[in-house]
N, CA, C and O atoms as a DFTB+ gen file, in Angstrom:
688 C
 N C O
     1  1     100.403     119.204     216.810
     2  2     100.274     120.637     216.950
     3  2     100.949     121.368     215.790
     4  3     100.741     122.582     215.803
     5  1     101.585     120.987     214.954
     6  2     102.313     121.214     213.909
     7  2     101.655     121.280     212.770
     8  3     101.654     122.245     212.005
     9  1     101.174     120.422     212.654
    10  2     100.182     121.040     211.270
    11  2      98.852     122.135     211.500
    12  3      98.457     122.969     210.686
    13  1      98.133     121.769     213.280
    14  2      97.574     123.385     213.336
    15  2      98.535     124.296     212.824
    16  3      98.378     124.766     211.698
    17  1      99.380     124.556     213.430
    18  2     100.254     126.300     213.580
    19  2     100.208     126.140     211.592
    20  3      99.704     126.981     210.846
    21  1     100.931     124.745     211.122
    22  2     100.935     124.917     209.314
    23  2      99.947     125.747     208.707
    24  3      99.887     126.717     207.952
    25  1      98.922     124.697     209.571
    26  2      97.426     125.164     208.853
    27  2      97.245     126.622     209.107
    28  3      97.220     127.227     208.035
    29  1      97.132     127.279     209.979
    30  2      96.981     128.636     210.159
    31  2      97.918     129.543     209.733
    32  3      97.510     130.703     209.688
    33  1      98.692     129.411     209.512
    34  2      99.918     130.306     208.742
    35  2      99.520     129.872     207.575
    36  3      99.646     130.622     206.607
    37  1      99.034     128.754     207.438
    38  2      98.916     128.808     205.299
    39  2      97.337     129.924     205.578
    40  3      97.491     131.079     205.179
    41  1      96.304     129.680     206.047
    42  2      95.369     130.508     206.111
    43  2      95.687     131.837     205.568
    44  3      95.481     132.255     204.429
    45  1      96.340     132.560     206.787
    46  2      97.172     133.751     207.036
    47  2      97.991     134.200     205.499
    48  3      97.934     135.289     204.929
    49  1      98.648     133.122     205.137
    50  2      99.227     133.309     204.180
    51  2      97.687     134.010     202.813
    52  3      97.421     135.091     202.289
    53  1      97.124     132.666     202.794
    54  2      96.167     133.084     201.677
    55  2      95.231     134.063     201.794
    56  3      94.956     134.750     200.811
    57  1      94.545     134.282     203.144
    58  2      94.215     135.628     203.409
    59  2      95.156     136.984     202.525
    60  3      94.857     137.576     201.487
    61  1      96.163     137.114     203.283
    62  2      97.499     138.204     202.968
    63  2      97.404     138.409     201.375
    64  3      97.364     139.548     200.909
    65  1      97.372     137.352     200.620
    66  2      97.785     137.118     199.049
    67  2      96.669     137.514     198.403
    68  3      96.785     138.158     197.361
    69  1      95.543     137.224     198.866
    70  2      93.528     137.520     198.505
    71  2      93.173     138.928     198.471
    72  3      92.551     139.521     197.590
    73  1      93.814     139.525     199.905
    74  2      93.741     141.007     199.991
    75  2      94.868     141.401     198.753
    76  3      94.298     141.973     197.823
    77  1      96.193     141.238     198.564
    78  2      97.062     142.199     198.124
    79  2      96.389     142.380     196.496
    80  3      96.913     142.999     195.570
    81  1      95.130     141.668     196.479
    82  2      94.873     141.876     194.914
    83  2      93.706     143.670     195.040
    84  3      93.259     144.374     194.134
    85  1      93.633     143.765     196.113
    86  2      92.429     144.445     196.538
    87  2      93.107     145.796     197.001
    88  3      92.920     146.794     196.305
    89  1      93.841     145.875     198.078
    90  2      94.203     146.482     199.236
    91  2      95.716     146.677     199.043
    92  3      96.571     145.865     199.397
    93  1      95.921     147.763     198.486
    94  2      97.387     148.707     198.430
    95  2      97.618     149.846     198.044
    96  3      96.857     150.503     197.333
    97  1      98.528     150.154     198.404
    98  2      98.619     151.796     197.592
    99  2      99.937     151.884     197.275
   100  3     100.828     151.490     198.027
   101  1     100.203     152.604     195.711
   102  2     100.699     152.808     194.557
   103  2     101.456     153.886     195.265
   104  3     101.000     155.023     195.391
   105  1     103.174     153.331     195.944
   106  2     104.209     154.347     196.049
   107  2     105.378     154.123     195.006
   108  3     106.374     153.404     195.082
   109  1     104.799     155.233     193.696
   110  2     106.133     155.170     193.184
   111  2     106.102     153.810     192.482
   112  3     105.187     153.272     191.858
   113  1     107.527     153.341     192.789
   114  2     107.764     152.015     192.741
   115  2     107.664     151.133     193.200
   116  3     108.097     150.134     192.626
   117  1     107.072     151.023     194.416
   118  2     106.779     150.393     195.236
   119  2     105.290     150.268     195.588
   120  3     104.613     151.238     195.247
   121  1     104.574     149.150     196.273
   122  2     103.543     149.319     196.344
   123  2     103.111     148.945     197.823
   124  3     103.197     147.750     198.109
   125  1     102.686     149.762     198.735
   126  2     102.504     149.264     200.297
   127  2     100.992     149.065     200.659
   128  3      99.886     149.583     200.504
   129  1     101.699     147.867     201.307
   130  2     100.837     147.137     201.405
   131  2     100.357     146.410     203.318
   132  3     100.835     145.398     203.832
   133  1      99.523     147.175     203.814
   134  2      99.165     147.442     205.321
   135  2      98.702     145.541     205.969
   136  3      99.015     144.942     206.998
   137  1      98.158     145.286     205.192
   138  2      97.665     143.991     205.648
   139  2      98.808     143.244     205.916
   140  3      98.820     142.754     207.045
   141  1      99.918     142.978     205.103
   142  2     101.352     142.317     205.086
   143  2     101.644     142.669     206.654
   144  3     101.634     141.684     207.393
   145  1     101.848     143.663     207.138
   146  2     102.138     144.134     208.317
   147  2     101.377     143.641     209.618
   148  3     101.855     143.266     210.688
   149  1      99.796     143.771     209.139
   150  2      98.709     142.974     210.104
   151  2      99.352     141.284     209.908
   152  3      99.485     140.517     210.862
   153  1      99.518     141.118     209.218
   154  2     100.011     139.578     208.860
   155  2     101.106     139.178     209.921
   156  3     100.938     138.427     210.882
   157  1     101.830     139.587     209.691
   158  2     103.529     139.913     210.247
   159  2     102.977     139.795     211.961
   160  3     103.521     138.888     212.591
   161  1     102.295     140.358     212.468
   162  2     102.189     140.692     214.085
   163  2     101.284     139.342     214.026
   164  3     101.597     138.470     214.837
   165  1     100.319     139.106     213.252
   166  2      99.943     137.766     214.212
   167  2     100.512     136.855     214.210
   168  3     100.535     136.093     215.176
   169  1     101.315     136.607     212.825
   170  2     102.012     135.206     212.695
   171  2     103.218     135.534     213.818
   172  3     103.552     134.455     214.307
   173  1     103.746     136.291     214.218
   174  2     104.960     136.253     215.050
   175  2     104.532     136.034     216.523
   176  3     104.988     135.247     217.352
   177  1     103.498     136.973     216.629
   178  2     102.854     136.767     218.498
   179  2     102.344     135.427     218.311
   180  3     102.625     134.886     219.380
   181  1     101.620     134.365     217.413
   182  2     101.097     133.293     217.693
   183  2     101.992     132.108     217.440
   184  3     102.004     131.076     218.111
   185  1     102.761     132.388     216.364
   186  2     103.951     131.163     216.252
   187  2     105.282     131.527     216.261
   188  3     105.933     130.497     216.082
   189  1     106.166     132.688     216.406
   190  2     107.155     132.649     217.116
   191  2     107.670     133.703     215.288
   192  3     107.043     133.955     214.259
   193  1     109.338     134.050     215.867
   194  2     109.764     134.580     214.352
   195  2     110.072     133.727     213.086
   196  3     110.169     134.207     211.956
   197  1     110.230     132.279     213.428
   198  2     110.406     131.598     211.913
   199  2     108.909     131.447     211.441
   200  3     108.874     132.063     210.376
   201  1     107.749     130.975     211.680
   202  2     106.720     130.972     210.936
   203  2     106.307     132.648     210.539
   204  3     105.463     132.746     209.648
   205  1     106.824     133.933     211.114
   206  2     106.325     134.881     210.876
   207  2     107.417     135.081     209.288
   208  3     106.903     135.279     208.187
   209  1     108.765     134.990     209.477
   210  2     109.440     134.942     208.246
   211  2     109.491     134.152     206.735
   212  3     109.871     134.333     205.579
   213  1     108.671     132.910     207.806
   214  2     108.486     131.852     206.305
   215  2     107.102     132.752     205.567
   216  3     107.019     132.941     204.353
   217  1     106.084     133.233     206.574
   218  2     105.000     133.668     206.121
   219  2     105.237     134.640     204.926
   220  3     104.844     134.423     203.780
   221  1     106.039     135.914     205.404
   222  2     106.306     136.983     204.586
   223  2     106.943     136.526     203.585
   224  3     106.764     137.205     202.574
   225  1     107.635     135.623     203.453
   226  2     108.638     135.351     202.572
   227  2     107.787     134.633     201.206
   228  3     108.144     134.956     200.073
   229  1     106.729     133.716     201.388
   230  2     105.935     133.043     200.875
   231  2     104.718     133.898     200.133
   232  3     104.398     133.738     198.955
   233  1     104.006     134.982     201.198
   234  2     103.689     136.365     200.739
   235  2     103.902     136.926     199.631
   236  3     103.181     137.188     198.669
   237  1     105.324     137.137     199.945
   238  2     106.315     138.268     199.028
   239  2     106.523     137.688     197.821
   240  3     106.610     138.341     196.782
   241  1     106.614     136.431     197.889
   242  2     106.920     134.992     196.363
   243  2     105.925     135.356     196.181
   244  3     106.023     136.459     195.644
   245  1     104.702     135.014     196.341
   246  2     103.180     135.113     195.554
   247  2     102.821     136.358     194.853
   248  3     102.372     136.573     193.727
   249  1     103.125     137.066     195.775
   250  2     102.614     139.220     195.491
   251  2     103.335     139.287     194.524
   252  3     102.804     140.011     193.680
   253  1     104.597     138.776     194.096
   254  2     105.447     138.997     192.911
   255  2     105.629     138.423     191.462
   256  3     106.109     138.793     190.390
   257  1     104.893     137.149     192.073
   258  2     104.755     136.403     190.595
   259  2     103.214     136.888     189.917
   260  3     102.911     136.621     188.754
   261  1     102.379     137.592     190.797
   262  2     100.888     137.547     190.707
   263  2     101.040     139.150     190.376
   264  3      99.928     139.593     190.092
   265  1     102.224     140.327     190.313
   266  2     101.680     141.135     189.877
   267  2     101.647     142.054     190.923
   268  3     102.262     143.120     190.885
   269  1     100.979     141.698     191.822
   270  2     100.511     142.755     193.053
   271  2     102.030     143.215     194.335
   272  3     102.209     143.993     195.273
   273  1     102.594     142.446     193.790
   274  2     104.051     143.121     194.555
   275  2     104.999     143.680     193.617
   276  3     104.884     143.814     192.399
   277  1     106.146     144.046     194.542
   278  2     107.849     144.327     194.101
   279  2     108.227     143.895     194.789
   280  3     107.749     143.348     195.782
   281  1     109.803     144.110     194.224
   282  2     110.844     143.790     194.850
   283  2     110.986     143.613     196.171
   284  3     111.340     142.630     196.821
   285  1     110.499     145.245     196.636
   286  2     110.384     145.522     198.269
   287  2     109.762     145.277     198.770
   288  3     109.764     145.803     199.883
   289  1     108.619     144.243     198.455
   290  2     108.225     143.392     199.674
   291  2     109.483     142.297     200.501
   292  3     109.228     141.729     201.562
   293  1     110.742     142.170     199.822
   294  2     111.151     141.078     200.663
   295  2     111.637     141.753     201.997
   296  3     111.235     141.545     203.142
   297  1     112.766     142.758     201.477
   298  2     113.347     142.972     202.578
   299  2     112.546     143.971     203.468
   300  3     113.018     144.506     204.471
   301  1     111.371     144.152     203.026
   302  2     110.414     145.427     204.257
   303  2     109.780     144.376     204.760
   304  3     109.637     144.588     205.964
   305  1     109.111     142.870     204.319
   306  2     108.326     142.433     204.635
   307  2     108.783     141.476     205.992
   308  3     108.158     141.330     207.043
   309  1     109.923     140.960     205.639
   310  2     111.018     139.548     205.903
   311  2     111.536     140.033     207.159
   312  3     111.551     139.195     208.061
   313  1     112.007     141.301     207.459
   314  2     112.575     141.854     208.029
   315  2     111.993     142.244     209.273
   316  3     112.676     142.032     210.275
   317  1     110.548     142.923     209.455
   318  2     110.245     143.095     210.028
   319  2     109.350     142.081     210.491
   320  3     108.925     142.027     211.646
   321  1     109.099     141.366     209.675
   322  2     108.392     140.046     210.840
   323  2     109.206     139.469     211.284
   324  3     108.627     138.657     212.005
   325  1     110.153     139.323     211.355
   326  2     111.283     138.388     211.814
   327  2     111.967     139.333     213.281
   328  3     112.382     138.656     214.221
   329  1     112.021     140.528     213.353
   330  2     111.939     141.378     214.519
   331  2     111.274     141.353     215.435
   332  3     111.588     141.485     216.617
   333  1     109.687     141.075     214.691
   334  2     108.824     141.020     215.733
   335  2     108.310     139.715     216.433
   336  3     107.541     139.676     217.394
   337  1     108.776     138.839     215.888
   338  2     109.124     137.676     216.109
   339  2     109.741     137.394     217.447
   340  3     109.371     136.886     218.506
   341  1     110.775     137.904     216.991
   342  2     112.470     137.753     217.680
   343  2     111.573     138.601     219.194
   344  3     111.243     137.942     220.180
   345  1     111.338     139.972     219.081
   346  2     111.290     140.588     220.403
   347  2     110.326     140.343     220.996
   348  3     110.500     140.583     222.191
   349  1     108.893     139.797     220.672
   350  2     107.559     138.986     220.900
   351  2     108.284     137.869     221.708
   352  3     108.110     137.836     222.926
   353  1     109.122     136.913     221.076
   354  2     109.777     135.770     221.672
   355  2     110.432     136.042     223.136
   356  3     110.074     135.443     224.150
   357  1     111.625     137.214     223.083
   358  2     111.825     137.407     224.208
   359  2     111.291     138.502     225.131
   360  3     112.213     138.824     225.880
   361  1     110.004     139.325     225.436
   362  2     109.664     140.032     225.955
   363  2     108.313     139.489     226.531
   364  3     107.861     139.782     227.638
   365  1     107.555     138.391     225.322
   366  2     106.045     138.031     225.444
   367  2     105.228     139.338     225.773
   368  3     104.335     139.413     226.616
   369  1     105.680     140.341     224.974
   370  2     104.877     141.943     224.730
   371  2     104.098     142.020     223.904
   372  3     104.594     141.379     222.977
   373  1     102.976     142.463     223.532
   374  2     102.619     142.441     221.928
   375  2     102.948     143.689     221.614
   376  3     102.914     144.156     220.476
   377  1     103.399     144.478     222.990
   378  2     103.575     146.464     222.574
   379  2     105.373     146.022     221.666
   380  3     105.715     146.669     220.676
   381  1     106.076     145.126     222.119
   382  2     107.465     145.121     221.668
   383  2     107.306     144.624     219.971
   384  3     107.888     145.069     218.982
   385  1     106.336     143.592     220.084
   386  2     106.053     143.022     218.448
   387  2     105.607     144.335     217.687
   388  3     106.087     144.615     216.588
   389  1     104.748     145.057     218.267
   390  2     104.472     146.140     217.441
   391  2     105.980     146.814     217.011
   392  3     106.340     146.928     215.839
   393  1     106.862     147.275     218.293
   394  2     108.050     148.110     217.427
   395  2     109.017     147.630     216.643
   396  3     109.804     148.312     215.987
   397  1     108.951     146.006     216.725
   398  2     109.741     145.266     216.151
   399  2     109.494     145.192     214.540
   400  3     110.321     145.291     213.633
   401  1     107.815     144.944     214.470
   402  2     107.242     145.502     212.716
   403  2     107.549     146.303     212.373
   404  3     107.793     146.199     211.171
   405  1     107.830     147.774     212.984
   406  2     107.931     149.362     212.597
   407  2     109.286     149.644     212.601
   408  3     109.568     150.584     211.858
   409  1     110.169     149.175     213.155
   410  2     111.232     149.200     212.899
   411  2     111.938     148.501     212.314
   412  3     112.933     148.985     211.775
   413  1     111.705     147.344     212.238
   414  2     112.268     146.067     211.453
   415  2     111.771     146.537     209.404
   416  3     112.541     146.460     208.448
   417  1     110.655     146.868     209.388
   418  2     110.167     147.675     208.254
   419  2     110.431     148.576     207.887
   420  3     111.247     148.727     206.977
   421  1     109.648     149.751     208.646
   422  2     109.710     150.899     208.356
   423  2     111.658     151.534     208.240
   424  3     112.210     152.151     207.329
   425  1     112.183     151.064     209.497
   426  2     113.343     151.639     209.201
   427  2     114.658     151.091     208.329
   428  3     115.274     151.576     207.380
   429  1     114.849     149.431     209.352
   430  2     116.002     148.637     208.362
   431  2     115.636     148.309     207.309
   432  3     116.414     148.374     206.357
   433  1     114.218     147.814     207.139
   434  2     113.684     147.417     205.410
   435  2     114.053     148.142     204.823
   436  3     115.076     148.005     204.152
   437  1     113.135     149.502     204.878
   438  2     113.454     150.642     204.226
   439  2     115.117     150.877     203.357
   440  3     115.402     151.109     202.182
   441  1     115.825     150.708     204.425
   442  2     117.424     150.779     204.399
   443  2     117.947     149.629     203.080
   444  3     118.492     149.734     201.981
   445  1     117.527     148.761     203.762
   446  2     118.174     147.332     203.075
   447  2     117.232     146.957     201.666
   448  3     117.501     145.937     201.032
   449  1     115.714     148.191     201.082
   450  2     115.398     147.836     200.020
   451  2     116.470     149.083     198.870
   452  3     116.996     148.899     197.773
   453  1     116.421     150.229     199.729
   454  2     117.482     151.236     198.818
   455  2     118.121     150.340     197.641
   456  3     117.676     149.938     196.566
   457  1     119.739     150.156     198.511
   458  2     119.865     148.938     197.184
   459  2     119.436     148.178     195.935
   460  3     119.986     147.930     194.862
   461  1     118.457     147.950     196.377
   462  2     117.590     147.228     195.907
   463  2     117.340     148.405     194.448
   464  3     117.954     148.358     193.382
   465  1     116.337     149.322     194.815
   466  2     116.360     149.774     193.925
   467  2     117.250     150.920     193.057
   468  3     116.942     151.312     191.931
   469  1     118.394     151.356     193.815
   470  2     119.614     151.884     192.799
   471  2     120.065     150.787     191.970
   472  3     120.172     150.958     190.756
   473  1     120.357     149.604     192.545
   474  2     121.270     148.917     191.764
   475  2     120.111     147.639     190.536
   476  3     120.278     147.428     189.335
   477  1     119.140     147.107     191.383
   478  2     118.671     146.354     190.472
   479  2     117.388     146.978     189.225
   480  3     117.050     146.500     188.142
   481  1     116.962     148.109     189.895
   482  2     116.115     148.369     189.503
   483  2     116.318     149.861     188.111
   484  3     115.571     150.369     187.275
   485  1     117.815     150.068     188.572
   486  2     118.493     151.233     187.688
   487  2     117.853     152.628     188.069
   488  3     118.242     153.677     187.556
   489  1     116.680     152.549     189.160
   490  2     116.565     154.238     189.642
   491  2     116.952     154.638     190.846
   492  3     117.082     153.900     191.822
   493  1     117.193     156.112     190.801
   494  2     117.990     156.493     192.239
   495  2     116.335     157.056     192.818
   496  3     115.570     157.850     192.272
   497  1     116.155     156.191     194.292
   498  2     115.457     156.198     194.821
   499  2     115.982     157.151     196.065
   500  3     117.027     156.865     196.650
   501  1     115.449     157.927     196.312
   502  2     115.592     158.452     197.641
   503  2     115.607     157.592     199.006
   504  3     114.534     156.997     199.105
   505  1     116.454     157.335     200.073
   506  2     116.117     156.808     201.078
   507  2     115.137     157.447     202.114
   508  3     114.556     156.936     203.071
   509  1     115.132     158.794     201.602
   510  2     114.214     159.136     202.692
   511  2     112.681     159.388     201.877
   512  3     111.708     160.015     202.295
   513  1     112.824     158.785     200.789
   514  2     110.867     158.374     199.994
   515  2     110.563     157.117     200.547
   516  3     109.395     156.744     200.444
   517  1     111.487     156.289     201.189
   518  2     110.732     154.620     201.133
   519  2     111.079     154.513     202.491
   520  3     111.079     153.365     202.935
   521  1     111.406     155.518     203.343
   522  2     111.416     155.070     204.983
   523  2     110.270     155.906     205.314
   524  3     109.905     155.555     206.437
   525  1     109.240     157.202     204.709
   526  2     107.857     157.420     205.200
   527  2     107.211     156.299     204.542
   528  3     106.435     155.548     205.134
   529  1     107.476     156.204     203.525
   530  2     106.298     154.959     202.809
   531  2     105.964     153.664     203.864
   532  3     105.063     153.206     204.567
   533  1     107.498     153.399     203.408
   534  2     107.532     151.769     204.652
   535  2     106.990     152.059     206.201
   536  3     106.331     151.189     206.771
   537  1     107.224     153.014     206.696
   538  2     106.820     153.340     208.000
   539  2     105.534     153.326     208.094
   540  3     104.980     152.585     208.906
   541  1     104.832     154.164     207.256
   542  2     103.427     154.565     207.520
   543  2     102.726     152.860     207.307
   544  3     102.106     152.256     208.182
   545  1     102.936     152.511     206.355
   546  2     102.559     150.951     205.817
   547  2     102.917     150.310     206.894
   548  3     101.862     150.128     207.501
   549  1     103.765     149.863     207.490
   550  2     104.289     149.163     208.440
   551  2     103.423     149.922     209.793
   552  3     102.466     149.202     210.079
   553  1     103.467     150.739     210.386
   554  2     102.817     151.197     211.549
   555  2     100.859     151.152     211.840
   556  3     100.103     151.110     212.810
   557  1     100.741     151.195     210.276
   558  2      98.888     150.834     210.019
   559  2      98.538     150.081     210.399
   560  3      97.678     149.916     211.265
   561  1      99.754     148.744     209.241
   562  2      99.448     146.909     209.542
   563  2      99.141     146.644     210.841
   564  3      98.065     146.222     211.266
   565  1     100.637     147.043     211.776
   566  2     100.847     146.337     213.058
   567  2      99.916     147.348     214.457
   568  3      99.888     147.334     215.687
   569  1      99.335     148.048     213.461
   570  2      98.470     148.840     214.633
   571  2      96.874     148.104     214.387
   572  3      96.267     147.681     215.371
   573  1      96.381     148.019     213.247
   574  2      95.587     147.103     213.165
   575  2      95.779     145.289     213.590
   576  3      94.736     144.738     213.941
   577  1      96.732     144.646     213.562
   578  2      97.551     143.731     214.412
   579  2      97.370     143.618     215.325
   580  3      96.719     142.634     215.677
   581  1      98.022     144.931     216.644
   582  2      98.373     144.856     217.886
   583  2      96.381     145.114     218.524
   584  3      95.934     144.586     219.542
   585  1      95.899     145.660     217.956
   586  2      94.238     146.145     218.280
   587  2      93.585     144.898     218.208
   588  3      92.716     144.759     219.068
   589  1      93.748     143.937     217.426
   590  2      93.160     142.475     217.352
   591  2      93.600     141.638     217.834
   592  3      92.722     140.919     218.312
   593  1      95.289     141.017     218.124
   594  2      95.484     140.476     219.442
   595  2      95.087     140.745     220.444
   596  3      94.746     139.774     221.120
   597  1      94.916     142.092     221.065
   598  2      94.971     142.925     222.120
   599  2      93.133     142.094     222.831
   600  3      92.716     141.374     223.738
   601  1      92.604     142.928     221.532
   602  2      90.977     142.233     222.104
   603  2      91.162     140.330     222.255
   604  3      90.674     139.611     223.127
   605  1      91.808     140.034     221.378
   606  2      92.009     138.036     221.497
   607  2      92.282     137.895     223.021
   608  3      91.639     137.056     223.652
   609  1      93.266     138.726     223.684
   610  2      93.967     138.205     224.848
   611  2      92.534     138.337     225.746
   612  3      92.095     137.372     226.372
   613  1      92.067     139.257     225.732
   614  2      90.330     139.485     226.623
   615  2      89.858     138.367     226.661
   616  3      89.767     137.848     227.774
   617  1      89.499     137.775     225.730
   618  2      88.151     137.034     225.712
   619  2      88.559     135.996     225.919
   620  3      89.398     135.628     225.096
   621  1      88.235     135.028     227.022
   622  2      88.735     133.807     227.230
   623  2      88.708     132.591     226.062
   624  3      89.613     131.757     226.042
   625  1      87.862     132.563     225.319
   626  2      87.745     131.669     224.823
   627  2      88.953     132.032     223.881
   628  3      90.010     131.421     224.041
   629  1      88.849     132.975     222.931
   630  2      90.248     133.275     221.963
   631  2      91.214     133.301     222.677
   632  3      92.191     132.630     222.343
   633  1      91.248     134.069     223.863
   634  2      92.338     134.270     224.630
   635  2      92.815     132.785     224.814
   636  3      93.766     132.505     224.083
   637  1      92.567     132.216     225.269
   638  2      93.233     130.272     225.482
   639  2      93.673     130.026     224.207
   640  3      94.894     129.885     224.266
   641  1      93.208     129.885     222.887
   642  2      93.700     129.458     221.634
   643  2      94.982     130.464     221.310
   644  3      96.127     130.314     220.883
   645  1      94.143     131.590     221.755
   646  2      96.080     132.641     221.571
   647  2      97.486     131.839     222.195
   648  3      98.515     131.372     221.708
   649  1      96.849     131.983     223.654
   650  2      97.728     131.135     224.776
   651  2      98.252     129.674     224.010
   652  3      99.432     129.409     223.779
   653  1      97.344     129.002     223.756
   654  2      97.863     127.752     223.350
   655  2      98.636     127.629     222.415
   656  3      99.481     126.759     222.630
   657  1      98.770     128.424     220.882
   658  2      99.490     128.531     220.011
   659  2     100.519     128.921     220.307
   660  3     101.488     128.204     220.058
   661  1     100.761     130.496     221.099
   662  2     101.940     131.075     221.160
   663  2     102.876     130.308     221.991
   664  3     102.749     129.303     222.691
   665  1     103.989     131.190     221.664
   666  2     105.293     130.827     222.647
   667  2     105.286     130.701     224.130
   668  3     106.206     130.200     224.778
   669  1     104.003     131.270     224.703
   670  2     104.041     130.813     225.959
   671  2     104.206     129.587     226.483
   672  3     104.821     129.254     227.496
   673  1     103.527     128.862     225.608
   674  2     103.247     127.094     225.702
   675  2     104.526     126.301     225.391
   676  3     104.566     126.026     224.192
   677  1     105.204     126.007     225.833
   678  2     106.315     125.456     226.174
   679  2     106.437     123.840     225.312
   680  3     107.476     123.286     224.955
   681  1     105.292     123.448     225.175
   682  2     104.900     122.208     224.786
   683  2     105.441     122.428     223.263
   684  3     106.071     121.628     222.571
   685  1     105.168     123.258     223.065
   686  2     104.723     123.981     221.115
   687  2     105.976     123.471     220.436
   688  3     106.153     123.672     219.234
């Protein structure tokens, strides 16, 4: 069962990396990016918060060597899948995974990329330019996310492969 969940998180992964050449928008210094976020909610509702963190993290390596990222993909990206992870894990909500992306992003990312760019990047960034950015980016992803699990859980046939992957399955 281990190399499924591999296999589908590398999918996920290369999906995520295919779009970011396509699909972003130019904030500033930063560049947000909505699919990362759709990314983030499935890998966490279907394999728990470490495959959702290895995902982003692997993401964020690629988007950066390839051009199509910054900096602030780690800590907006890392952060909030790993929230939604975490509260997906203990709630089995997909409404909690959603606030866990939007807040784990939009707000602490936000927070924890500042830094980031006063000190490494040498400009004084406003904190309150990259907590609408990250938010809006972050709330798109995981709303497009939570709308496509949502229909998966319906339909029996997806619905069982949801079931079987996720954390419900005890086996996993």
């Amino acid at each position: 069962m281990r190399v499924k969940k591999l296999t589908i998180t590398a999918m996920i992964i290369a999906f995520t990396t295919i779009t970011s050449h396509v699909i972003f928008i130019p904030a500033g210094f930063a560049k947000i990016f909505p699919i990362q976020h759709f990314a983030n909610m499935v890998t966490a509702v279907l394999f728990g918060p470490g495959y959702a963190l290895a995902q982003a993290f692997i993401v964020s390596t690629i988007r950066n060597i390839s051009g199509t990222g910054s900096l602030f993909a780690y800590p907006g990206s890392m952060i909030g899948a790993l929230l939604a992870g975490w509260l997906y894990a203990k709630t089995k909500r997909i409404g909690f995974a959603f606030i866990g992306e939007v807040v784990g992003t939009g707000i602490i990312g936000a927070v924890a990329a500042y830094p980031i760019a006063a000190l490494l990047l040498g400009r004084e960034a406003a904190l309150f330019g990259l907590v609408p950015a990250f938010a809006a980016s972050s709330i798109a992803g995981a709303a497009l996310g939570f709308v496509l699990l949502k229909v998966f859980m319906k339909h029996s046939a997806i619905g069982g492969l949801l079931y079987e992957n996720s954390s419900y399955n005890r086996r996993i």
